[in-house]
C-alpha positions as CSV (number, residue, x, y, z in Angstrom):
1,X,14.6,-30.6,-6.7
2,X,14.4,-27.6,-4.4
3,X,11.2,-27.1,-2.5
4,X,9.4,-24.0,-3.2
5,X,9.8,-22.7,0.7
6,X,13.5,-23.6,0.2
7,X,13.5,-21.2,-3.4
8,X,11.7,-18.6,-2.1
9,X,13.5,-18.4,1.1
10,X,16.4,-18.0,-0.7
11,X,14.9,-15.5,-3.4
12,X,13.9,-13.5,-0.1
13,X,17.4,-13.3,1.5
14,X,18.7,-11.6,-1.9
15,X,17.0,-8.6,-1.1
16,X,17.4,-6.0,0.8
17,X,15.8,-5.8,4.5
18,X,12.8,-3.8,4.3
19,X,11.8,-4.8,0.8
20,X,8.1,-5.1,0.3
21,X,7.3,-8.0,-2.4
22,X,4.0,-9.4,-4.0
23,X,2.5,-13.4,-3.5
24,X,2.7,-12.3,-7.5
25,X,6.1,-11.9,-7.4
26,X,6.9,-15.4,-6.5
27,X,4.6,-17.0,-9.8
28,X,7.5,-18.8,-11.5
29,X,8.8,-20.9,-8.4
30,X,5.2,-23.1,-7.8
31,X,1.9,-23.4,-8.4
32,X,-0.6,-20.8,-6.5
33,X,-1.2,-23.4,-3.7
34,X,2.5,-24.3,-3.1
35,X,3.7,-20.3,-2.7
36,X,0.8,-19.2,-0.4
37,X,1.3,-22.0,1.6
38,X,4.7,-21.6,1.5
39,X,4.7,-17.9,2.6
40,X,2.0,-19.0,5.1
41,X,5.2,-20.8,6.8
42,X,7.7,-18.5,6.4
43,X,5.5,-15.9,8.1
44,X,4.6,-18.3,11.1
45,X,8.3,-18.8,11.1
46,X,9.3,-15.0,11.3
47,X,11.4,-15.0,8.5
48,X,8.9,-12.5,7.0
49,X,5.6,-10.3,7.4
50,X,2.4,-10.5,6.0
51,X,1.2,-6.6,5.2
52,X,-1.9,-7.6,3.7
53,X,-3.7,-9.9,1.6
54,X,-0.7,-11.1,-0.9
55,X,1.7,-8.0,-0.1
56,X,4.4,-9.2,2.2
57,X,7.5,-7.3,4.3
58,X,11.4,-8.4,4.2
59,X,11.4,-7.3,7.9
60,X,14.6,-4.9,8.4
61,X,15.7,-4.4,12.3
62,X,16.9,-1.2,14.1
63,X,19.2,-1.5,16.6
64,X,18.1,2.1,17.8
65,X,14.9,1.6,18.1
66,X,15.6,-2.4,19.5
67,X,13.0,-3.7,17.2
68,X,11.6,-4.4,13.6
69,X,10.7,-1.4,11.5
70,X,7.3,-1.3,9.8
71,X,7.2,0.5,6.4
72,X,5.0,3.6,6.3
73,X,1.9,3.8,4.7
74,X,3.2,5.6,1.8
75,X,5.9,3.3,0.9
76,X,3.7,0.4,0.8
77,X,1.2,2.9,-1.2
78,X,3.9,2.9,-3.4
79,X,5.4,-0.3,-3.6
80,X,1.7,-1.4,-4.3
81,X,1.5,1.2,-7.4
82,X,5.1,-0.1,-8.8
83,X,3.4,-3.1,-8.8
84,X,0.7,-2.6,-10.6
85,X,1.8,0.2,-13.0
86,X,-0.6,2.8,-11.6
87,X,-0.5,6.6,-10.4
88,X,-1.3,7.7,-7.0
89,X,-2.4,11.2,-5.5
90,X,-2.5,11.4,-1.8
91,X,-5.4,13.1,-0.8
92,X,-6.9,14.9,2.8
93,X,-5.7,14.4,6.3
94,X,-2.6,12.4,4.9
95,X,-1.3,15.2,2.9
96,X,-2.1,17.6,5.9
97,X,0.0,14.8,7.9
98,X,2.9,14.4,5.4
99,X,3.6,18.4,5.0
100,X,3.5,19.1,9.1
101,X,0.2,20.6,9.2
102,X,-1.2,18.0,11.4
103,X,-0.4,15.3,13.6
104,X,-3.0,13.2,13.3
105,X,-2.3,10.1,11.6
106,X,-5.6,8.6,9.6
107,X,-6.4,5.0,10.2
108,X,-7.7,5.3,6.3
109,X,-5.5,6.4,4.1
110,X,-6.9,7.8,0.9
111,X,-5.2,7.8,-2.5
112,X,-6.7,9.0,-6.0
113,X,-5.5,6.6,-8.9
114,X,-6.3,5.5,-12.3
115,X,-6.2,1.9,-11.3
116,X,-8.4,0.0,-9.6
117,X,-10.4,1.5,-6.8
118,X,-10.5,-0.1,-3.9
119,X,-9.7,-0.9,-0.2
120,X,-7.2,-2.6,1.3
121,X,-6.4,-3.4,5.1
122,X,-3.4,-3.6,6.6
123,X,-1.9,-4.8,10.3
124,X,-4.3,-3.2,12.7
125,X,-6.4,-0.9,11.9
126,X,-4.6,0.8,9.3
127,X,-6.5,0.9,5.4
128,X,-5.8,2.1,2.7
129,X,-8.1,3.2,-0.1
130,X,-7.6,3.6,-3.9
131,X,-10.3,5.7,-5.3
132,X,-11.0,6.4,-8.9
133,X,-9.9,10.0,-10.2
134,X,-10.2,12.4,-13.6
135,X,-7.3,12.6,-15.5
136,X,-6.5,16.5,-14.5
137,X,-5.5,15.2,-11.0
138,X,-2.5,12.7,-12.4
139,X,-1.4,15.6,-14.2
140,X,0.6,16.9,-11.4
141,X,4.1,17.8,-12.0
142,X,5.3,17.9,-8.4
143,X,4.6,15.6,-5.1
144,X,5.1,19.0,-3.0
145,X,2.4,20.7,-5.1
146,X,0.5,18.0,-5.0
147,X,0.2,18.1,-1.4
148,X,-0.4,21.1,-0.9
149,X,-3.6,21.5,-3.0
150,X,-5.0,18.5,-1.4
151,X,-4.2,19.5,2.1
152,X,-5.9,23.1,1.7
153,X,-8.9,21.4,-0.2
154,X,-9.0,19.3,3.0
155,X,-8.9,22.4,5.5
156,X,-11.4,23.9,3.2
157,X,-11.9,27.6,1.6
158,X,-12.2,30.1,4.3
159,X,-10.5,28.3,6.8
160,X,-6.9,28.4,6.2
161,X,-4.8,30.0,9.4
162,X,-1.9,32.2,8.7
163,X,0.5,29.5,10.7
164,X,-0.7,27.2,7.8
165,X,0.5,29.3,5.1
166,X,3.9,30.0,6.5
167,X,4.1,26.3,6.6
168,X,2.9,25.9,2.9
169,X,5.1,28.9,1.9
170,X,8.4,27.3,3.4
171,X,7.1,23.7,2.0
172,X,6.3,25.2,-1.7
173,X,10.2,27.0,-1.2
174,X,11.5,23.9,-2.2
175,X,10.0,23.5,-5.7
176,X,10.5,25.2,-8.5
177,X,8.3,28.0,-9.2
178,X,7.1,27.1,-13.0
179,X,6.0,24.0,-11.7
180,X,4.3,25.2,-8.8
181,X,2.2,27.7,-11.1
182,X,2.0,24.6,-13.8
183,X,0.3,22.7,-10.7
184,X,-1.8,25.3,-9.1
185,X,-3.6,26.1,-12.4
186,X,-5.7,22.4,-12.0
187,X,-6.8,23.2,-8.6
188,X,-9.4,24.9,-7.6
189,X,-9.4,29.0,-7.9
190,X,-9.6,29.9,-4.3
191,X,-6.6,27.8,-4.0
192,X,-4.5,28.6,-7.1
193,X,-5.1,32.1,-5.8
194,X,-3.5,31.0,-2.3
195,X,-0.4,29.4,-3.9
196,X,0.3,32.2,-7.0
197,X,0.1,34.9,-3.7
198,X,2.5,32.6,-1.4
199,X,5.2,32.5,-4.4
200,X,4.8,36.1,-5.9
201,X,5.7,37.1,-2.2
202,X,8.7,34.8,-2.1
């Protein structure tokens, strides 16, 4: 009989580089103690990467770049929320990040869900959190909305620069507008306001 380091090695090299898999994933091939300790060697060996407690990486190379490529934030965000069946709703200096308004990158990334809340730390310094939200927020039609209403609640009424609203124009050029006005009628006023004037102007 096959070892379970030898199955799951081999149940590994089936997918594709880059693919982010669970400890969970791995339940049929042993008992609890035989896959952690198996991944436990295959990650001393290189053959793959621990991301986090039980979340693991299929490490992909770039030639261009002359070295492994580490999945973003958001991908394993989402990989983590396939996983589990929940929603998620980036949120604050991530969405301000994602749609070009900043370039900061957060060391905690935060994510509204209707799963569990909670943290989780990654390789470094990098977290991210899952914190509980109402079900208006999962209502969201569109990820560009979705964005944008959390990046101007994170700049704040008041505060939002003109360059800022070019940007959030061109960015909310790309959606369709029925579902922009669907989406901008659960945010706040002062912002629905914002986004119903950026499109009307369009």
């Amino acid at each position: 009989m096959q070892s379970v380091e030898f199955q799951i090695k081999e149940w590994v090299t089936k997918q594709r580089r880059g693919k982010i898999f669970f400890a969970n994933d791995l339940n049929n091939f042993g008992s609890h103690g035989a896959v952690r300790l198996s991944l436990w060697r295959l990650c001393n060996e290189g053959f793959i990467t621990r991301l986090s407690a039980g979340i693991f990486l299929y490490p992909k190379y770039s030639k261009f770049l002359g070295d492994y490529v580490s999945p973003s934030v958001e991908e394993i965000a989402k990989a983590i929320a396939k996983n589990e069946k929940i929603r998620l709703i980036p949120t604050g200096l991530y969405a301000l990040n994602a749609l070009g308004l900043s370039t900061q990158v957060p060391m905690r990334v935060v994510f509204l869900t209707d799963g569990t809340p909670r943290s989780i730390k990654l390789k470094g310094k990098t977290a991210i959190e899952f914190k509980k939200t109402i079900p208006k927020y999962l209502s969201f039609k569109s990820e560009i909305t979705t964005l944008v209403i959390f990046a101007l609640k994170e700049i704040g009424k008041g505060n939002v620069k003109a360059g800022e609203l070019q940007r959030i124009k061109e960015v909310l050029s790309h959606e369709k507008a029925e579902i922009v006005k669907h989406d901008a009628t659960l945010a706040p006023q002062w912002i629905l306001e914002i986004i119903i004037k950026l499109i009307e102007n369009e």
